[in-house]
C-alpha positions as CSV (number, residue, x, y, z in Angstrom):
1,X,141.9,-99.6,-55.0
2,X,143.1,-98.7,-51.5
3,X,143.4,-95.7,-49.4
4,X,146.2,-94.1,-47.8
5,X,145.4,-93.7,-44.2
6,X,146.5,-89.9,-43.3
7,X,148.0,-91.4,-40.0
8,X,150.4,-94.1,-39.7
9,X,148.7,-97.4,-37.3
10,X,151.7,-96.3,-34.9
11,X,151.1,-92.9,-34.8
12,X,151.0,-91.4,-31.0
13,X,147.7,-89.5,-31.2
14,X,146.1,-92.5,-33.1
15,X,147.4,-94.8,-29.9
16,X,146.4,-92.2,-27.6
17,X,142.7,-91.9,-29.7
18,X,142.3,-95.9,-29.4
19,X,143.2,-96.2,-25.4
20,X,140.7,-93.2,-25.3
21,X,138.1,-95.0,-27.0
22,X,138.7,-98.3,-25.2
23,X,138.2,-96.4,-22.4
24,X,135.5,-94.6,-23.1
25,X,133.9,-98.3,-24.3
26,X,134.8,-99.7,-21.0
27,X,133.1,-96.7,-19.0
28,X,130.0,-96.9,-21.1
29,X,130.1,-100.8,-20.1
30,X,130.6,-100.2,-16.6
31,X,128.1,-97.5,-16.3
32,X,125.6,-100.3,-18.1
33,X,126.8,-102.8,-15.7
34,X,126.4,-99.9,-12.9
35,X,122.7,-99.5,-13.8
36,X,122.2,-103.3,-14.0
37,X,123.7,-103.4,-10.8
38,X,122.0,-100.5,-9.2
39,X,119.7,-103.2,-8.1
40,X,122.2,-104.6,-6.2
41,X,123.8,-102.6,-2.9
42,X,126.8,-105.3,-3.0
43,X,128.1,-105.2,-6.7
44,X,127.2,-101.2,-6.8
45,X,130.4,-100.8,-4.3
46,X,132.7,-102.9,-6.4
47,X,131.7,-101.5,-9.7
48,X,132.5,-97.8,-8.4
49,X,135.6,-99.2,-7.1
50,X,136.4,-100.4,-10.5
51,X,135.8,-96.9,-12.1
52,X,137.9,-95.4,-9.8
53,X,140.9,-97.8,-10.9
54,X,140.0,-97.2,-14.0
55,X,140.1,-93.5,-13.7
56,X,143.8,-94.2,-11.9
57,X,144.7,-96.2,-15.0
58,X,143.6,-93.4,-17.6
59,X,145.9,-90.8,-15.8
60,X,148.6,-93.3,-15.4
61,X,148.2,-93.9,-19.4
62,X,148.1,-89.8,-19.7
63,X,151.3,-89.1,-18.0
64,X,152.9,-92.6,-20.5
65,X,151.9,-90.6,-23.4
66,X,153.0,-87.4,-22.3
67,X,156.4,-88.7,-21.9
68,X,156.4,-90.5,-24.9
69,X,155.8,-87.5,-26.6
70,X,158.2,-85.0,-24.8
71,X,160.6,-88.5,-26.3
72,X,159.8,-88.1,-29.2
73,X,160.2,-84.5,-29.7
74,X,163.8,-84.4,-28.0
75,X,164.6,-87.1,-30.4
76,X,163.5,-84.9,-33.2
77,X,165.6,-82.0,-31.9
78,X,168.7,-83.9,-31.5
79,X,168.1,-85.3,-35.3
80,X,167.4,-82.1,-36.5
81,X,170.4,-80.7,-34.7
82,X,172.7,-83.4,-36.0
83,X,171.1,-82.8,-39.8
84,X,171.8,-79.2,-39.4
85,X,175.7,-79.7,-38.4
86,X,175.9,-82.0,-41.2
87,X,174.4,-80.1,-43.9
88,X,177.0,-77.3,-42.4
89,X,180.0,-79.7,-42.5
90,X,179.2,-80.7,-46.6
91,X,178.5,-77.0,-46.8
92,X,182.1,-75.7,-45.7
93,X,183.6,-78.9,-47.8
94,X,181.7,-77.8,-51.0
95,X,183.3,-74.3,-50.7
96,X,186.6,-75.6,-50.0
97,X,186.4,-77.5,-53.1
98,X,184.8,-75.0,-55.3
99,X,187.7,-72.2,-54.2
100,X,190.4,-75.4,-55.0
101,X,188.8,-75.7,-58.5
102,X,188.6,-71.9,-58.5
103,X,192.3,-71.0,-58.3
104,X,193.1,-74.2,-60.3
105,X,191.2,-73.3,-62.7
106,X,192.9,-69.9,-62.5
107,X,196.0,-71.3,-62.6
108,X,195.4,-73.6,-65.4
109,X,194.4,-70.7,-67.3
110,X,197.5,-68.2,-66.8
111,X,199.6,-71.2,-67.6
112,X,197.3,-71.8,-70.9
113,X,197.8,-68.1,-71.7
114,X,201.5,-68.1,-71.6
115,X,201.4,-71.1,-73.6
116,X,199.6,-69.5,-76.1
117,X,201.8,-66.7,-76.1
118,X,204.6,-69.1,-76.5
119,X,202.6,-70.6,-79.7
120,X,201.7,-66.9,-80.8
121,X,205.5,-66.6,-80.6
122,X,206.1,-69.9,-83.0
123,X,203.2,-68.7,-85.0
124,X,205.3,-65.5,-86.1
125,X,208.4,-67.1,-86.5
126,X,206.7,-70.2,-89.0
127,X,205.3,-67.3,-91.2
128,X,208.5,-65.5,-91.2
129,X,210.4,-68.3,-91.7
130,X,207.5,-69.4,-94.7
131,X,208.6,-66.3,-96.3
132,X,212.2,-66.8,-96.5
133,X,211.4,-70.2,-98.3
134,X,209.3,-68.7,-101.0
135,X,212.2,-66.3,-101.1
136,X,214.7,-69.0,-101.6
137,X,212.1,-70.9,-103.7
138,X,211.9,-67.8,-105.8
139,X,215.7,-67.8,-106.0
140,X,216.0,-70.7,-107.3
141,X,213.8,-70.5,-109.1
142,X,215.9,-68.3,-111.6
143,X,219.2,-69.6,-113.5
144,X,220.7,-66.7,-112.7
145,X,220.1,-66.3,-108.8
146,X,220.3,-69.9,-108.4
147,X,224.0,-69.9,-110.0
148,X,224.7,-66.8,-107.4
149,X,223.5,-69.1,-104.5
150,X,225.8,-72.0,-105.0
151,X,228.3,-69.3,-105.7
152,X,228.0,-67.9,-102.5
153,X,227.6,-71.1,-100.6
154,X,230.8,-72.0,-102.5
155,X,232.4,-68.5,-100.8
156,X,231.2,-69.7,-97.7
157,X,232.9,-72.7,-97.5
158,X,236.2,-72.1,-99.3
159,X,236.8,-69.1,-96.9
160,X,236.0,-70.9,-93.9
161,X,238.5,-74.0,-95.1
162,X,241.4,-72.2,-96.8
163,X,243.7,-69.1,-96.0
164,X,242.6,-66.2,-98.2
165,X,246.0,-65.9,-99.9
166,X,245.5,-69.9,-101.3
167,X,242.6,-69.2,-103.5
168,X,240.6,-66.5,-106.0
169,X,237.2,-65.9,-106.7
170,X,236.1,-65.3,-109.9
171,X,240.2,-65.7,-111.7
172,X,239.9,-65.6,-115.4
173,X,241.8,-68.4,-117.2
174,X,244.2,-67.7,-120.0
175,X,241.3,-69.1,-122.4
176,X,239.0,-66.3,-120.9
177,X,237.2,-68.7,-119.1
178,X,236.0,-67.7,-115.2
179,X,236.1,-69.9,-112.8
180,X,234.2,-69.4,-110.1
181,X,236.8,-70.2,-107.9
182,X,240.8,-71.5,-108.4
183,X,242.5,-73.2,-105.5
184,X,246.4,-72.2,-105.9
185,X,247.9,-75.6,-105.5
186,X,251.6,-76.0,-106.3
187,X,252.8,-78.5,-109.4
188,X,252.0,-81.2,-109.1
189,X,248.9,-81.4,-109.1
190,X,248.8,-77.5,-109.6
191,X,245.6,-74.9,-109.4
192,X,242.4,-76.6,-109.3
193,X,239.0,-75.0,-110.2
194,X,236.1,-75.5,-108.4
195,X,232.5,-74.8,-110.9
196,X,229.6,-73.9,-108.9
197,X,227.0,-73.0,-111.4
198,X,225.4,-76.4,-112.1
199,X,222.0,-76.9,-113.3
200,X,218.6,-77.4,-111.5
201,X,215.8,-77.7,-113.7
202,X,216.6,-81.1,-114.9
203,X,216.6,-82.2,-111.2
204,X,213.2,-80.0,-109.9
205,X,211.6,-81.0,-112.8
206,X,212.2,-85.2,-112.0
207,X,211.3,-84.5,-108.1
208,X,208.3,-83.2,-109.8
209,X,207.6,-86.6,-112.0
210,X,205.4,-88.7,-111.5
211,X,206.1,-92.7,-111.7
212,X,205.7,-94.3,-114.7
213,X,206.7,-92.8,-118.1
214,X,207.0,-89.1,-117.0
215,X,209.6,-90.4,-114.3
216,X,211.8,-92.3,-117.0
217,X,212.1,-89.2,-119.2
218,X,212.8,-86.7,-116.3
219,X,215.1,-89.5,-115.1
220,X,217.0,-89.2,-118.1
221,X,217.1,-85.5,-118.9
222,X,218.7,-85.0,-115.6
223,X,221.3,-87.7,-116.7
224,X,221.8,-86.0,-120.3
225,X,222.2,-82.2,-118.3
226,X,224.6,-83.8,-116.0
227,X,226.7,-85.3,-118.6
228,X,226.6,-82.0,-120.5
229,X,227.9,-80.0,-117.4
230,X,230.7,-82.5,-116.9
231,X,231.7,-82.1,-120.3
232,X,231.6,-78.4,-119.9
233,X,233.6,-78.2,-116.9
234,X,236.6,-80.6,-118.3
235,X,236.9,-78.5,-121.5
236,X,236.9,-74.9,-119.9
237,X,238.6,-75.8,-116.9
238,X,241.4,-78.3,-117.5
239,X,243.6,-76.1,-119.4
240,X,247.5,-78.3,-120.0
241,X,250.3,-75.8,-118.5
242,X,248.3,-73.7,-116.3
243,X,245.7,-76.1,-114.0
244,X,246.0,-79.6,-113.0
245,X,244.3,-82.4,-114.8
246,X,241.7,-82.5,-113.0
247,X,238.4,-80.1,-111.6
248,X,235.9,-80.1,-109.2
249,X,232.2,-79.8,-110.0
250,X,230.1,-78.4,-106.7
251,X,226.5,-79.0,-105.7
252,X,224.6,-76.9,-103.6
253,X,222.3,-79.7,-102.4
254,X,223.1,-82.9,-100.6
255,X,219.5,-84.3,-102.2
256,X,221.1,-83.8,-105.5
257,X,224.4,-85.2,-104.5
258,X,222.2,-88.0,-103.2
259,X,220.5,-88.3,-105.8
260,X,223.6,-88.7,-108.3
261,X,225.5,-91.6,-106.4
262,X,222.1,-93.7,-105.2
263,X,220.5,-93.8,-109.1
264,X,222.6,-92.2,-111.7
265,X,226.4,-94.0,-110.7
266,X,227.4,-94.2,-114.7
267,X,226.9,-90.5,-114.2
268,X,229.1,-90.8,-111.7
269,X,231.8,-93.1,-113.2
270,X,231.7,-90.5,-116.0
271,X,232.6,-87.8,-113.9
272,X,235.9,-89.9,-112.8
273,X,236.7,-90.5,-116.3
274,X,237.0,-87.2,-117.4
275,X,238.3,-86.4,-114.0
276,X,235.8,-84.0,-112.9
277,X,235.2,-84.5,-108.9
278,X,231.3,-84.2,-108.2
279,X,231.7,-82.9,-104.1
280,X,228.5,-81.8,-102.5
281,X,228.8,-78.9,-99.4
282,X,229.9,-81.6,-96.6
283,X,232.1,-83.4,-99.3
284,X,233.5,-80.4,-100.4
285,X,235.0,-79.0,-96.9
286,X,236.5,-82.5,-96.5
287,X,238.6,-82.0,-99.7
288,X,239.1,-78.0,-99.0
289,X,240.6,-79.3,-95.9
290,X,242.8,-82.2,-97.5
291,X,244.1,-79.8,-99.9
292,X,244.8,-77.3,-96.9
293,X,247.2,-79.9,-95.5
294,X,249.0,-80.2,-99.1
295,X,249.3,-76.6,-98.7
296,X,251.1,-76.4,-95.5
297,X,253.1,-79.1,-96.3
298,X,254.5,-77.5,-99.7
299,X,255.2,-74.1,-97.8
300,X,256.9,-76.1,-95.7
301,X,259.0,-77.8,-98.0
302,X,259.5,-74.4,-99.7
303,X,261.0,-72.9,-96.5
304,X,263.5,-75.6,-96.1
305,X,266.1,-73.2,-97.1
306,X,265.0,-70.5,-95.5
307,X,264.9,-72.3,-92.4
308,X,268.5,-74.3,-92.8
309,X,270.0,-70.8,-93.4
310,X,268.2,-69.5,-89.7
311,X,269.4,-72.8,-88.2
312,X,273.3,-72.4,-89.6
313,X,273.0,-68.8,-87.9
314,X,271.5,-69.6,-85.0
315,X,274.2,-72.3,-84.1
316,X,276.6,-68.8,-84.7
317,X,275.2,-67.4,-82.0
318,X,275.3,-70.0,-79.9
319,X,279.1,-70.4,-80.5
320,X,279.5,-66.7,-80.0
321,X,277.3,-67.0,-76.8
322,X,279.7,-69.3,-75.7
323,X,282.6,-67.7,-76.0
324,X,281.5,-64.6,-74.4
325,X,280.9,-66.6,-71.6
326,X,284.4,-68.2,-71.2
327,X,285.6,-64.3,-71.2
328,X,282.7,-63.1,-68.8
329,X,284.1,-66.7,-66.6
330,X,288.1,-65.3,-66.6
331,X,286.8,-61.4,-66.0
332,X,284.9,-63.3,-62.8
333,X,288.1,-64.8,-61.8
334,X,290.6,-61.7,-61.8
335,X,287.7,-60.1,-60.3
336,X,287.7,-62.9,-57.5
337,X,291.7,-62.8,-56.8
338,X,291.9,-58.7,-56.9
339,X,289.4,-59.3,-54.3
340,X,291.3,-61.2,-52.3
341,X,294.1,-59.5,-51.9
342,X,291.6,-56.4,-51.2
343,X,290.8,-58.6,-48.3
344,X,294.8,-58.8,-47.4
345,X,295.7,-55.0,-47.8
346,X,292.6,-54.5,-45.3
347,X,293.5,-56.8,-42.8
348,X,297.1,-55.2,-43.0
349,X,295.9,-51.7,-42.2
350,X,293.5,-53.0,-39.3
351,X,296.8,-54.5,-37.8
352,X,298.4,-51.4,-38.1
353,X,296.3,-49.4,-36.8
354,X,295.8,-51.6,-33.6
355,X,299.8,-50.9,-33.1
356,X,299.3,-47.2,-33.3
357,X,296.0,-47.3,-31.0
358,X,298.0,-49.2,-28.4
359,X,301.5,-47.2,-29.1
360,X,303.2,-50.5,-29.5
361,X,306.4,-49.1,-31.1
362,X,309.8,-51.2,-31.3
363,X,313.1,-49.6,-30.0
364,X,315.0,-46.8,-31.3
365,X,311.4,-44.5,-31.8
366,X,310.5,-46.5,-35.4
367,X,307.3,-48.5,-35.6
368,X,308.1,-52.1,-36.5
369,X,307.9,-52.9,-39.8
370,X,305.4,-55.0,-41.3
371,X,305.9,-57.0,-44.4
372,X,304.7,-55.3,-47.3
373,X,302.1,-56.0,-49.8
């Protein structure tokens, strides 16, 4: 297993150890060969000749290694230096950074705070809203409520699409019935009535079915409670001699309406039969607004008189206009000529009063005579 030396081979003081040693070898050899030679008077003069150049050498090789290592230790300094200005340059980058991410993050946050204030906001308005559908839910719910809703949905529309005066809420029929609402068309067709109170359950309970068997039955219940409110509606409401032949059944939902046309049309088709009109809200302001154009059109037709007779007197007046004018035209004429000879009589007394300013009189003492007017 091998050591670690604690010096590297090409460490400075192990360089400067081994010249020492070689020197110290080679002074040790020359003071052997000086001995040897002590004999000798000739070589004894060389050899200390030699040490003395080797002595020469030894400091030359001193002052080597002391600049080597004054070298080396500048070299340090300046990589120490250049470590130092580096380590401060990644320094004053990491803070830069760390403040960026700082008052990003900052930012990131505030924004993240009014966002949630935003979905706090939301949040409040889902839960009310939540409540107002298990308050309509809870409407519906009920026969009773449910047949106030599409009643008042059925206000809604009618009063936005008609005049008031062209239909009544709630008129009793002369068989006692009430309608919920009767449009006052003229004959033909003549008042129509519009039923609003039309049956849910049949309808909740097949969104509620299952497929299969359960969806066939609720299926046809639905069917059997449409066909009974049809029926209804034609024998209370189509009354000979005071409505027309016909009525409208209305639907507060467009699902159900939907529903109805898409996989119940013999429903439908039984509707037109006994002429009952199954109109949904959208459906309904279409024909509201169809029948609003009959309407103007009969009150037209009924103030064709009326309006003949305003015509025949207003061509009076005009002829009496007219006339007045030809008289006001001959009152601007006389006007014009007594004007005119205004003009004359003036122009007559300017000459004469010339004549007098000048005393331009004729013979015999009289003024001369001017024609007269």
């Amino acid at each position: 297993m091998t050591q670690t030396l604690p010096f590297a081979l090409d460490h400075p003081r192990l360089l400067v150890a081994g010249v020492l040693g070689v020197i110290l070898v080679a002074m040790v050899l020359s003071i052997r060969a000086a001995n040897r030679a002590a004999r000798l008077s000739g070589p004894l003069m060389q050899l200390a000749r030699r040490v003395e150049a080797l002595g020469e050498g030894q400091e030359r090789l001193a002052g080597g290694l002391h600049h080597v290592t004054e070298a080396q230790m500048q070299s340090q300094s300046a990589m120490l230096d250049l470590m130092e200005r580096r380590l401060a340059d990644v320094q004053g980058k990491m803070s830069e950074s760390l403040y960026g991410s700082a008052r990003r993050t900052a930012h990131s946050l505030g924004e993240l705070q009014e966002r949630l204030k935003v979905i706090d906001k939301a949040q409040d308005k889902i839960t009310r809203l939540s409540g107002d559908v298990l308050s309509l839910q809870d409407i519906l719910s009920n026969k009773q409520t449910r047949g106030a809703f599409g009643e008042i949905q059925l206000n809604d529309i009618v009063g936005k699409a008609l005049p008031p005066d062209a239909y009544t809420l709630q008129a009793t029929l002369g068989n006692g019935r009430r309608a919920d609402c009767l449009i006052h068309m003229p004959a033909p067709p003549g008042p129509i009535v519009i039923d609003a109170k039309f049956p849910l359950e049949a309808y909740e309970v097949l969104m509620r079915a299952e497929m299969g068997d359960q969806k066939t039955r609720a299926a046809q219940a639905f069917r059997l409670s449409v066909r009974k409110h049809l029926r209804d509606i034609a024998a209370r409401y189509i009354v000979d001699g005071e409505t027309s032949d016909s009525a409208l059944m209305f639907l507060p939902s467009e699902a159900v309406y939907a529903e109805l046309h898409a996989n119940h049309a013999q429903v439908v088709r039984e509707g037109f039969a006994l002429r009952v009109w199954i109109v949904s809200p959208t459906t309904c302001m279409a024909v509201l607004n169809t029948l609003r154009g009959v309407l103007k059109d009969a009150r037209m037709r009924e103030q064709a008189g009326a309006i003949r007779r305003e015509l025949g007197l207003l061509a009076a007046d005009v002829d009496r206009m007219g006339t007045r004018v030809e008289n006001l035209d001959r009152h601007f004429g006389q006007a014009a000529r007594d004007v005119a000879e205004i003009r004359i009589s003036a122009e007559k007394a300017g000459n004469r009063a010339r004549r007098l300013d000048n005393f331009d009189f004729a013979q015999g003492g009289e003024p001369d005579r001017l024609p007269r007017d």
